[in-house]
C-alpha positions in Angstrom: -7.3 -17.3 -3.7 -10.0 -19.4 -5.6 -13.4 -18.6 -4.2 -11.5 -17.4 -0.5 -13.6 -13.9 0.1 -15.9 -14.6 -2.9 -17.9 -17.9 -3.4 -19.5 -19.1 -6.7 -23.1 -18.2 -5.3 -21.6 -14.5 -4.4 -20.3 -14.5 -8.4 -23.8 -15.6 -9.3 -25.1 -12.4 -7.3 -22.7 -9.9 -8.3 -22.9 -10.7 -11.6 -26.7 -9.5 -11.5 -25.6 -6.6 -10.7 -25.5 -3.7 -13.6 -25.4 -0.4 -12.7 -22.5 1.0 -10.3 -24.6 1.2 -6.6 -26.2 -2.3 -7.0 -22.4 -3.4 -7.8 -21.4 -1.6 -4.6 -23.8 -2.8 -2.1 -23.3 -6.1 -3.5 -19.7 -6.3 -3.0 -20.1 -4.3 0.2 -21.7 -7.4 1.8 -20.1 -10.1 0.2 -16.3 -8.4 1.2 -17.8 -7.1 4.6 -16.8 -3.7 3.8 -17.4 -2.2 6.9 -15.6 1.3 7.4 -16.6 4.9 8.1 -15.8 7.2 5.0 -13.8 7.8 3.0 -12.0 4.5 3.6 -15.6 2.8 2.7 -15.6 4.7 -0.1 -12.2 4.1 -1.7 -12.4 0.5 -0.7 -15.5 -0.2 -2.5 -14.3 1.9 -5.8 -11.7 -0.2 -5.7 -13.6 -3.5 -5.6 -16.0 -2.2 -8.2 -13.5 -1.4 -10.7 -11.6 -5.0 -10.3 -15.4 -6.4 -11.3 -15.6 -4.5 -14.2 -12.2 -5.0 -15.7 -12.8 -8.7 -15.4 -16.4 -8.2 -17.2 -14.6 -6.2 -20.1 -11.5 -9.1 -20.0 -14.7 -11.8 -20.2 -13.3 -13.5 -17.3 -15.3 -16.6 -15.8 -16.8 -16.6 -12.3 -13.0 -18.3 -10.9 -11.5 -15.8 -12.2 -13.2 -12.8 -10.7 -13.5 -14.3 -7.6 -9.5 -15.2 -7.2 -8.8 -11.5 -9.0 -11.1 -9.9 -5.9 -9.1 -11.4 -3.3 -5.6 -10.9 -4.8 -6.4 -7.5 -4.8 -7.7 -7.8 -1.4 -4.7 -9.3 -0.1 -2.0 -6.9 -1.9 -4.1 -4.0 0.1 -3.9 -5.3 3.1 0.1 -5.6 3.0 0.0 -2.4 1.6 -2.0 -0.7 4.9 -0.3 -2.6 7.6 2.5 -0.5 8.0 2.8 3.4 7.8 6.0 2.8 6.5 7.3 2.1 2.5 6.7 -1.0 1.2 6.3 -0.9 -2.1 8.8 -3.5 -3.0 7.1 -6.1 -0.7 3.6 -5.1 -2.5 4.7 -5.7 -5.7 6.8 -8.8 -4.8 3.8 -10.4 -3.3 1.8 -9.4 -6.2 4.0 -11.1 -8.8 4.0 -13.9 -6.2 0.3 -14.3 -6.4 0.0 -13.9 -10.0 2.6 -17.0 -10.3 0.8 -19.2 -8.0 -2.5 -18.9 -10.5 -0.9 -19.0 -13.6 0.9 -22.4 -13.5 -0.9 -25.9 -12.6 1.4 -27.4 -9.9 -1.2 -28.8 -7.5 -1.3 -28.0 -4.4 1.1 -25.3 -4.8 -0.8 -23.4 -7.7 -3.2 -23.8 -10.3 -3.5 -21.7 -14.0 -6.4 -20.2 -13.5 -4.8 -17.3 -15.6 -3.2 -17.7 -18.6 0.1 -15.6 -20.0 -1.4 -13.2 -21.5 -4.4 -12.4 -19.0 -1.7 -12.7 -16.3 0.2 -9.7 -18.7 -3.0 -7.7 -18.6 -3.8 -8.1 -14.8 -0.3 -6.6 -13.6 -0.7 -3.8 -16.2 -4.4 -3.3 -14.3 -2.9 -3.6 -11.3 -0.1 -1.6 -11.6 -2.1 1.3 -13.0 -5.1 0.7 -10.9 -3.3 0.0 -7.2 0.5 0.2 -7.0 0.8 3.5 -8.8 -1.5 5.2 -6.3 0.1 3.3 -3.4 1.3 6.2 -1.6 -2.8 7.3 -1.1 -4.0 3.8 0.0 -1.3 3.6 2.1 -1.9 7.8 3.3 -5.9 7.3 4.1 -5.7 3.3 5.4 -2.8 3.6 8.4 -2.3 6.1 10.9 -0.1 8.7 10.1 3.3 9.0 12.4 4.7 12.0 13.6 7.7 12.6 15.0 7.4 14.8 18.5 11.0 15.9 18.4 12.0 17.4 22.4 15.6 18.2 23.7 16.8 18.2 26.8 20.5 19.7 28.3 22.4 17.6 30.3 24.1 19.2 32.9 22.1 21.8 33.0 19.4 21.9 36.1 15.8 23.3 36.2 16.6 25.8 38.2 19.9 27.9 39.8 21.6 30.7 40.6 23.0 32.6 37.9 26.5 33.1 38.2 28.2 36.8 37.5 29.3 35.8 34.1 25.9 34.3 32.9 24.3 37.3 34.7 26.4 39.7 32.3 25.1 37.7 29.2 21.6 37.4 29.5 19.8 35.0 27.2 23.2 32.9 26.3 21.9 29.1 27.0 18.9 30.1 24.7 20.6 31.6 22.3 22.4 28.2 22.5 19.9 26.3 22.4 18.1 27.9 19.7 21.3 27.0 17.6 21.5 23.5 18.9 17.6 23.4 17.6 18.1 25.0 14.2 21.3 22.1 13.9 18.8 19.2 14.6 15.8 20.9 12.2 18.6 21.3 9.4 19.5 17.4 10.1 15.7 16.2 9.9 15.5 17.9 6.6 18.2 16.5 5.3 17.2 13.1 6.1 13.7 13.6 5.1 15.1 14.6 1.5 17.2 11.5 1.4 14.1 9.1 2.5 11.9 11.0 -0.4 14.6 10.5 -2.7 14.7 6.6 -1.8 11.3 6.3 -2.2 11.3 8.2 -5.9 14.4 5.5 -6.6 12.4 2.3 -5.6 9.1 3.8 -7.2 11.2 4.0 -10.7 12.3 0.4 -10.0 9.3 -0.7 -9.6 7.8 0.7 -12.7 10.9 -0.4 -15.1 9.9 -4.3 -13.5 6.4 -4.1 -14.5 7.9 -3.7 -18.1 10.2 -7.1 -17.5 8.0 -10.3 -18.3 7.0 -12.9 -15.8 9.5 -15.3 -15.3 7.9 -18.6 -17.3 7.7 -21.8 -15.0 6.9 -24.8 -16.7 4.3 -27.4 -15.2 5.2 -30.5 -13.5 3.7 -33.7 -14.3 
């Protein structure tokens, strides 16, 4: 990710910046953020606050730059697809730390060391992943399910027999039942796909407290 979205003459700009709207309309051109609000808006807070956690970490111009578009990349698995993926998101995201924390050319370099690579995935985590439910809400379109039933055997229109005539209103009394059936269903299943989704968030925060796995360098 080493100077991919960010080149050394963008650090050199950026780092001119000092106050918090030269910083945005910096990064605004250099990362071609170009989207109606609030996405514009969230996008660039984002951006800005991964520049000043590198400034406050003292990180060199490499560093920013590769830290910009890790976070740039982790977004964008996160917002293409409506659906959960947190465990892909934070997979990829150890992934990425890995590949610029050990010297294995041309597979990775360490641009990071252990400790800043320790610091980063806290910042990340508490920055990103544990908001990823609100990127992932504002960034992709929202599904809904158009739920519609339909009777078989039953045509559009007919006669009423003599029995159905002396029981008005039984098919949609019937139906109403048959509705209320699938509604109870859907919330069932909704609870149990909320409850995944609590499960894999608690994974996910008891492996950000598991170290990195430690890879020694080839020579």
């Amino acid at each position: 990710m080493l100077w991919t979205d960010v080149s050394y003459h963008d650090m050199e700009e950026i780092g001119k910046m000092q106050s918090i709207p030269d910083l945005e309309s910096a990064l605004c051109s250099v990362l071609e953020v170009h989207l109606p609000e609030p996405k514009r808006g969230v996008l660039l807070e984002m951006h800005v606050q991964t520049v000043l956690f590198c400034r406050e970490c003292n990180f060199k111009k490499e560093q920013t730059s590769a830290l910009l578009s890790i976070l740039k990349s982790i977004h964008e698995v996160n917002v293409e697809t409506p659906l959960n993926n947190i465990e892909q998101c934070f997979k990829y995201c150890k992934d990425l730390l890995l590949c610029h924390s050990v010297r294995h050319p041309p597979f990775s370099i360490n641009l990071f060391s252990t400790e800043e690579v320790g610091c980063i995935l806290k910042y990340i985590n508490n920055s990103y992943l544990r908001h990823y439910k609100l990127y992932k809400y504002i960034f992709t379109p929202q599904v809904k399910l158009d739920l519609s039933l339909t009777y078989s055997g039953t045509p559009d229109q007919y006669e009423p027999t003599m029995e159905e005539s002396s029981a008005p209103g039984l098919n949609s009394e019937l139906k109403a039942l048959i509705e209320k059936e699938v509604r109870q269903q859907m919330v069932l299943v909704t609870g149990q796909l909320d409850q995944r989704m609590k499960d894999i968030a608690e994974q996910h925060n008891n492996a950000l407290d598991s170290p990195l796995p430690k890879h020694k360098a080839k020579k």
